[in-house]
C-alpha positions as CSV (number, residue, x, y, z in Angstrom):
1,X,0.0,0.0,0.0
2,X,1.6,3.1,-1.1
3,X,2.2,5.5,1.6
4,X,1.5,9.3,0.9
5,X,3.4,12.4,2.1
6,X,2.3,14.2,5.0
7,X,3.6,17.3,6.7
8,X,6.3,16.3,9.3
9,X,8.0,13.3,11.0
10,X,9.5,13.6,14.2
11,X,13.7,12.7,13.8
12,X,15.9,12.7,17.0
13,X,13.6,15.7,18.8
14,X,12.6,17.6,16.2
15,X,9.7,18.2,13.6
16,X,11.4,17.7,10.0
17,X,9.9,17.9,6.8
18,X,8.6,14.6,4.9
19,X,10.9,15.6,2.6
20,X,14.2,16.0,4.7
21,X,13.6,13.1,6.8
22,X,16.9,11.2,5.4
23,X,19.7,9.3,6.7
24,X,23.0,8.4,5.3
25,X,23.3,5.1,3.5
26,X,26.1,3.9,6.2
27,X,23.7,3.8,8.8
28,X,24.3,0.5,10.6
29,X,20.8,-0.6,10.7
30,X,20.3,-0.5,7.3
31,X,23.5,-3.5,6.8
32,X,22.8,-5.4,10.1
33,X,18.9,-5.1,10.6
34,X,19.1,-4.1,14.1
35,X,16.5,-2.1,15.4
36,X,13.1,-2.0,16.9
37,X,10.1,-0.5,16.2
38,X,6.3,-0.4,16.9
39,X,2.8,0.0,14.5
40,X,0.2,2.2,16.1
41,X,-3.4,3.1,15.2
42,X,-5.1,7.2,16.1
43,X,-9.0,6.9,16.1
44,X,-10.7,10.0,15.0
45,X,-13.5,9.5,18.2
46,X,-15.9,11.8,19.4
47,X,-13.5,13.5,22.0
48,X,-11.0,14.0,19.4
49,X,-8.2,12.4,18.0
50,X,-7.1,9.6,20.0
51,X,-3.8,6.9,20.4
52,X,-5.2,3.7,20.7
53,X,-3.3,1.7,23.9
54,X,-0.4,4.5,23.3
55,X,1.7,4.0,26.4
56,X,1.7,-0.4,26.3
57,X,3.1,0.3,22.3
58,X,5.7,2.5,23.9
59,X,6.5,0.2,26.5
60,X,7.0,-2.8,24.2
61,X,9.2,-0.8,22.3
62,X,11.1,-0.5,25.0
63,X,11.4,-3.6,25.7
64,X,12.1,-4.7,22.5
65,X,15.1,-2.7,22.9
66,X,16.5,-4.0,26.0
67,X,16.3,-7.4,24.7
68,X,18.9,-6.3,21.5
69,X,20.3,-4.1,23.7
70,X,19.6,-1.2,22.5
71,X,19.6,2.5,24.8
72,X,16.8,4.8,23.8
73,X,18.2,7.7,24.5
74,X,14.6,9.4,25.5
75,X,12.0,8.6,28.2
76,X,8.9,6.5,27.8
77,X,7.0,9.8,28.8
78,X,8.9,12.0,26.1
79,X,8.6,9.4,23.8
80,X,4.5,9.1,24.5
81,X,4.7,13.1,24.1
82,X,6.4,12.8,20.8
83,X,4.5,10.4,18.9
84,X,1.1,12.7,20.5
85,X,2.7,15.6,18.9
86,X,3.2,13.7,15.5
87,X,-0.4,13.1,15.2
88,X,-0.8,16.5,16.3
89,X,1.3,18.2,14.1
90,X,-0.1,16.4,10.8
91,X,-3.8,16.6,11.8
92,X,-4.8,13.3,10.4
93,X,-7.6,12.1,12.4
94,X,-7.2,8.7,12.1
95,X,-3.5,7.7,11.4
96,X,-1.2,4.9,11.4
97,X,2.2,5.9,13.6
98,X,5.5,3.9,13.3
99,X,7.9,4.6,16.0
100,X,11.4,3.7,14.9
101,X,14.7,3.0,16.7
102,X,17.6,2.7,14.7
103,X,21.8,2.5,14.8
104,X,22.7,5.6,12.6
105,X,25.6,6.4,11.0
106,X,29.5,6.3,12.2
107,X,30.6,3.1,13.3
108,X,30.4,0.0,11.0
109,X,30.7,-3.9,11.7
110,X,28.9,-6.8,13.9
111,X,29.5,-4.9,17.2
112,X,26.8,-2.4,17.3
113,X,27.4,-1.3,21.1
114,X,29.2,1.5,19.7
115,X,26.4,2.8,17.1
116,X,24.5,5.8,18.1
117,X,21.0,5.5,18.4
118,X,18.5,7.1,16.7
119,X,15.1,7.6,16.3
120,X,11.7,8.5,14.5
121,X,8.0,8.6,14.7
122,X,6.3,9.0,11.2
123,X,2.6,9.1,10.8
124,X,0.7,8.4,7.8
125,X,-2.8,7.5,6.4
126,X,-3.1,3.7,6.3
127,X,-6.7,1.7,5.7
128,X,-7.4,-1.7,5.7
129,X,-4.2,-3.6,6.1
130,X,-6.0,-6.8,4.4
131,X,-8.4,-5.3,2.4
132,X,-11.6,-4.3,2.9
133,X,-13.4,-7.4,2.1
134,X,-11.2,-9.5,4.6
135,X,-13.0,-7.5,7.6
136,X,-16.1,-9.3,6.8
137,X,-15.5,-12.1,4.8
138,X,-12.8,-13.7,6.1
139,X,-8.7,-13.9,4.5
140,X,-7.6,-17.7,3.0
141,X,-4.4,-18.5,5.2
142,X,-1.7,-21.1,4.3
143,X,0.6,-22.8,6.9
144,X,4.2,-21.5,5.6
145,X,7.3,-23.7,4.9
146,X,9.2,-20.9,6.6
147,X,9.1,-21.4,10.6
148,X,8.8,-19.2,13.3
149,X,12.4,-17.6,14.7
150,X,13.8,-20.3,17.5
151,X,13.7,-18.1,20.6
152,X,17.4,-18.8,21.0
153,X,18.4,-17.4,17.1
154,X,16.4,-14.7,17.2
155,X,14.6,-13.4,19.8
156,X,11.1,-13.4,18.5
157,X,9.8,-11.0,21.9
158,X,11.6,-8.6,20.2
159,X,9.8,-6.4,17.8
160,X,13.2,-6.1,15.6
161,X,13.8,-4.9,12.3
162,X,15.6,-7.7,10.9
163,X,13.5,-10.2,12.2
164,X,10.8,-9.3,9.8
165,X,12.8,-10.6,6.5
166,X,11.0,-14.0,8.2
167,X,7.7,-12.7,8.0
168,X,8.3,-11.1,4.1
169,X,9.6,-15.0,3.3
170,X,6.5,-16.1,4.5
171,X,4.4,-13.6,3.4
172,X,5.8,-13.6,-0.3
173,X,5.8,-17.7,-0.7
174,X,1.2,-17.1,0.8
175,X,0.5,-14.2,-1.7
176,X,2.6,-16.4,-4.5
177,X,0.3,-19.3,-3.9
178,X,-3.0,-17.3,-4.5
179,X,-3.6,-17.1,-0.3
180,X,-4.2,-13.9,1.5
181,X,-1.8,-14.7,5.0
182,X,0.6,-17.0,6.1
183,X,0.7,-18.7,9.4
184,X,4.1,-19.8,10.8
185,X,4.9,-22.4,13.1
186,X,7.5,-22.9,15.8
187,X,10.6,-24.9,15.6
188,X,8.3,-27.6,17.9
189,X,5.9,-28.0,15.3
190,X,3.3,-25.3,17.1
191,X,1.5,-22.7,15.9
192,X,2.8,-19.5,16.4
193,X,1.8,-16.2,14.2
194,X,0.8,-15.0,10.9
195,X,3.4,-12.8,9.6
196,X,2.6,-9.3,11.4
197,X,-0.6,-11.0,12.9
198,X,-1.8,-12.8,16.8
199,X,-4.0,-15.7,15.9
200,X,-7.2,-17.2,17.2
201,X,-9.0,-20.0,16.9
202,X,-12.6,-20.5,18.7
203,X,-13.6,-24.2,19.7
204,X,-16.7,-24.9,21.5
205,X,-17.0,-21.5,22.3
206,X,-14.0,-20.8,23.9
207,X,-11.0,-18.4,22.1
208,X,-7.6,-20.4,22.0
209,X,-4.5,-18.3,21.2
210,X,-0.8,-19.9,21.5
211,X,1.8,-19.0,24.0
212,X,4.9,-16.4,23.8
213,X,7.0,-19.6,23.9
214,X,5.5,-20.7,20.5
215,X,7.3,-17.7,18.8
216,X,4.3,-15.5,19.3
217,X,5.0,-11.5,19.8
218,X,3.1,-10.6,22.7
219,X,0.2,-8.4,20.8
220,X,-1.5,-5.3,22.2
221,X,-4.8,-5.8,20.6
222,X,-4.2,-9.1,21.4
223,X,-4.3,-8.5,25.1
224,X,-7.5,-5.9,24.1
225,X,-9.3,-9.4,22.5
226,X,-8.2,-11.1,26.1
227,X,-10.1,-8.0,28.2
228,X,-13.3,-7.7,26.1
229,X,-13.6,-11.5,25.7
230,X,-13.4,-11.6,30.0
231,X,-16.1,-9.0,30.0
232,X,-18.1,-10.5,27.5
233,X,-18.0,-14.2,29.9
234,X,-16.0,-15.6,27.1
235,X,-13.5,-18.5,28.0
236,X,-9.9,-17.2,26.4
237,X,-6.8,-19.6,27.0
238,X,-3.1,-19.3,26.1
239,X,-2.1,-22.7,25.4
240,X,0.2,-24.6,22.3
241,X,-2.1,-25.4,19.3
242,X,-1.2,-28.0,16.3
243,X,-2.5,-27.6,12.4
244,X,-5.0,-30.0,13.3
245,X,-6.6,-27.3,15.7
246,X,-7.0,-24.9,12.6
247,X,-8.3,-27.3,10.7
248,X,-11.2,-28.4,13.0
249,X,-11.7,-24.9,14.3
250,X,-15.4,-23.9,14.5
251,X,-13.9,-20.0,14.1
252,X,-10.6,-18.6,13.7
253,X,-9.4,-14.8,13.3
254,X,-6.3,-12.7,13.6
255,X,-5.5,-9.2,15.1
256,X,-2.8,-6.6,14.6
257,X,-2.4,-3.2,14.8
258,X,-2.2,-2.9,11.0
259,X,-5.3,-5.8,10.3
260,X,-7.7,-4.7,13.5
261,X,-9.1,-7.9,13.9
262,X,-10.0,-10.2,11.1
263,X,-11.8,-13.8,10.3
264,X,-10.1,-16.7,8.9
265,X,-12.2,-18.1,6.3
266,X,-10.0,-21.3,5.4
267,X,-6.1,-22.7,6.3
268,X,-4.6,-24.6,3.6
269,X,-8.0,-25.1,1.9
270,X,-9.9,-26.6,4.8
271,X,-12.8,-24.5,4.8
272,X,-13.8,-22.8,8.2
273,X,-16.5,-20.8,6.9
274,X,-18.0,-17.3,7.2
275,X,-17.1,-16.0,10.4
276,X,-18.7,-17.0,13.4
277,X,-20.5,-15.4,16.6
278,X,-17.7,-15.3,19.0
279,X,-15.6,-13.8,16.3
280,X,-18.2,-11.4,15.2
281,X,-18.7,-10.5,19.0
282,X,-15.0,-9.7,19.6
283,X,-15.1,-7.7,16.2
284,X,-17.6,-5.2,16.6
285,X,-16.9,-4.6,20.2
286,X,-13.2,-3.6,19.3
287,X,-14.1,-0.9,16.5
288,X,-16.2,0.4,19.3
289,X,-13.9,0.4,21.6
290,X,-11.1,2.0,19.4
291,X,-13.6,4.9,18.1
292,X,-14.1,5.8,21.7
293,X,-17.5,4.5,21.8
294,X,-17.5,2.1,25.2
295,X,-17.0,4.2,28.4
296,X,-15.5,0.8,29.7
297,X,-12.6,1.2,27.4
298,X,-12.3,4.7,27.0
299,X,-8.4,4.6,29.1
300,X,-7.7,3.1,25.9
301,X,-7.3,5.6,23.9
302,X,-5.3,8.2,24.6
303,X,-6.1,11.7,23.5
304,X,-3.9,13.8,21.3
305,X,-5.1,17.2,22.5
306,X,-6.2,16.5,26.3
C-alpha cells in the first residue's frame, strides 16, 4: 500500500519535513537489521483524535530494545509526548504511527554497542491492512514452509527490524500461492503467528491463542481481545495449538495493529466458513472500543489534544 506524504515526521527531537527526513546510507541498521520499532493506530473519536493503547506500544518498544540491547536515549513519557505531537502536528484524524529505533551512521561492523542510536515517529494515512473485504468475509491462510524464529536465534519477543525478512519469506511464498496470509509455526511444530498478525481459533466457544514460547510477539490488541472477551464471559486460553486445531476450528481470526481484527475463512484449503459469533462479538466490540464509543474502554485511547 503506497504511503502518501504528510507534513512532518519527528527525527531525533525535532519536527522535520517529509521531505528532509533522510539518513546516510552507512547507517548500521540499514546492513545489520538491528533495530526495533512499533505500529500504532489514532481513532478519529468523538473526543478528538485519539492513540489507541499509546503507552503499552511504547512500553513494548522499549522492551524490544532492552532485549537487542539497545539504549533509547529518550523517556517513555517523552517518547508518549512525541508520537502525541506527531499526530498533532499532521492533523490526520485517524492515522497509522511507526515509531522507529535505529543505529545511525558512524561506526560499521557486527558490534553495534558502539552505534548511536537514533530515532523517528512518522505518521501516515493507512486503511485496511488486508483489504476491505477481509474484515467481513474472512482472508484464506496457508501454513508456511518458513518457521517461526527459535527463541534462541532470534529473539522473536523482540519487535526487531531484521527479524521481519522472516515474515516477508512467508508472506511472499502465501500471496505467491493465490492465499491472503501465512501462518508460521515454531521450531516444535506449534503454531505461532501470521506474519505481522496474533491468531485465534474458537472451539466450543472458547478463544484459543498460542503462548509467547511458541514464537508469538506478545500483541497489544491481542491482550484488548483477552479483556473484552473476559467482560463478554468468554473462555480465552493461552495454550500450544497444532495444524490440526486450525483445521477443526469452528472460528478462527487474527488481530494486529495494522489488520484490527479479522476472520479466517479457510487454512490450507480446509474451509472454516464465514465468520462465526464469538468472532463477530470480539469484532464489533473492538471498533467500538477504538472509536471511543464504550465508556469501559475509553483509558484506551489516549487523547492527542487533552
Amino acid at each position: 500500500m503506497a504511503i502518501e506524504p504528510v507534513k512532518k515526521i519527528w527525527m531525533d527531537g525535532e519536527l522535520v519535513d517529509w521531505a528532509d527526513a533522510k539518513i546516510h546510507v552507512l547507517s548500521h541498521t540499514l546492513h545489520y537489521g538491528n533495530g526495533v520499532f512499533e505500529g500504532i493506530r489514532a481513532y478519529a473519536t468523538d473526543r478528538g483524535t485519539a492513540v489507541f493503547r499509546l503507552t503499552p506500544h511504547i512500553q513494548r518498544l522499549f522492551s524490544s530494545a532492552r532485549i537487542l540491547r539497545i539504549t533509547i536515549p529518550y523517556t517513555l513519557e517523552e517518547m508518549v509526548r512525541a508520537t502525541k505531537e506527531t499526530v498533532a502536528v499532521n492533523g490526520l484524524g485517524s492515522c497509522y504511527i511507526r515509531p522507529l529505533v535505529y543505529l545511525g551512521y558512524g561506526e560499521m561492523g557486527l558490534n553495534p554497542l558502539p552505534c548511536v542510536v537514533n530515532v523517528s515517529i512518522a505518521t501516515w494515512r493507512w486503511g485496511v491492512y488486508l483489504g476491505d473485504e477481509s474484515i467481513h468475509s474472512g482472508v484464506r491462510m496457508m501454513i508456511s514452509s518458513w518457521q517461526r524464529h527459535d527463541p534462541n536465534a532470534m529473539p522473536p519477543a523482540a519487535k526487531g527490524c531484521g527479524h521481519y525478512i522472516n515474515s516477508q519469506m512467508a508472506k511472499i511464498q502465501a500471496v505467491d500461492s493465490g492465499y491472503d496470509e501465512a501462518i508460521l509455526l515454531s521450531p516444535q511444530g506449534h503454531v505461532s503467528e501470521c506474519t505481522g498478525e496474533n491468531l485465534f481459533v474458537v472451539s466450543d466457544g472458547v478463544i484459543f491463542t498460542p503462548p509467547t514460547s511458541a514464537g508469538a510477539l506478545r500483541g497489544v490488541t491481542q491482550d484488548s481481545v483477552r479483556q473484552i472477551a473476559g467482560d463478554c464471559g468468554i473462555r480465552y486460553e493461552t495454550e500450544n495449538l497444532l495444524r490440526s486445531d486450525l483445521y477443526t476450528a469452528d472460528e478462527a481470526f487474527i488481530t494486529g495493529t495494522a489488520a484490527e481484527v479479522v476472520p479466517i475463512r479457510s487454512v490450507d484449503d480446509r474451509e472454516i466458513g464465514e465468520p462465526g459469533p464469538v468472532t463477530r462479538q470480539i469484532q464489533e466490540i473492538f471498533y467500538e472500543a477504538v472509536n471511543g464509543r464504550i465508556e469501559r474502554y475509553r483509558h484506551w485511547n489516549e487523547l492527542v489534544s487533552e
